[in-house]
N, C-alpha and C positions, 0 to 999 in steps of 0.2 A: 482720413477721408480724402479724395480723392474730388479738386475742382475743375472747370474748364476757363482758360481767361484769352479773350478776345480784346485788340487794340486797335483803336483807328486813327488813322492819320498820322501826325510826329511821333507817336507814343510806338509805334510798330518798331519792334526788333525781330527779325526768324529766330533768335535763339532765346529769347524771354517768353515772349508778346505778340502772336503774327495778327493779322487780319483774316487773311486767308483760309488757315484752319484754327483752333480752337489748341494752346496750350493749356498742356495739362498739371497742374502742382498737386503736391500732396501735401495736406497741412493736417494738424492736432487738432481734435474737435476745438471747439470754442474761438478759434480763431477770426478776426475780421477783415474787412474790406482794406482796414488799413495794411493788415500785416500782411497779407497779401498782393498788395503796393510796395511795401517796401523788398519782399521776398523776390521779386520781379524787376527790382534794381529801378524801379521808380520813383519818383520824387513826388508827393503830395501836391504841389506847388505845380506841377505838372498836368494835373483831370482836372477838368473841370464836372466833369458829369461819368460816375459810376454806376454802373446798371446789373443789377441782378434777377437773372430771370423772366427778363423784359421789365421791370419796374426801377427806377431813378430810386437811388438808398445814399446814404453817407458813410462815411469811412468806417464808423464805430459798427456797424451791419455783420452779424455774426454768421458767417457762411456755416450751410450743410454740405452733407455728401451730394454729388451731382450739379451743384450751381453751376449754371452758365454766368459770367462774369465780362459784362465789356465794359472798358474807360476808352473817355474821349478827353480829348485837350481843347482848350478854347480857342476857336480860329475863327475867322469873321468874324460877324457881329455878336458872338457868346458871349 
């Protein structure tokens, strides 16, 4: 299956992670939020708020084909 993963702020790399456009991973069904974290050279310890689809989810969050995927890190008052 075939996801989209969007970062913002510190979390942004062009070759993982951008902001800009939407990267794209291919993962085995049943896969989650986490593996997808890690798959992207991310550190958990890193988001503070992952979002699928427009809705706030947790790590253990079992992606489908086509999720849009954005993490955010905790900056200001988060």
């Amino acid at each position: 299956m075939k996801v989209h993963l969007k970062c913002f702020s510190t979390l942004v790399n062009p070759e993982t992670c951008d902001y800009k456009e939407t990267t794209p991973y291919d993962l085995d069904d049943g896969q989650t939020v986490g593996d997808l974290v890690k798959r992207a050279g991310l550190g958990r310890e890193e988001i503070k708020i992952a979002i699928v689809n427009g809705r706030i989810v947790d790590f253990e969050t079992v992606l489908t084909d086509g999720d849009l995927i954005g993490l955010a890190p905790a900056v200001g008052g988060m």
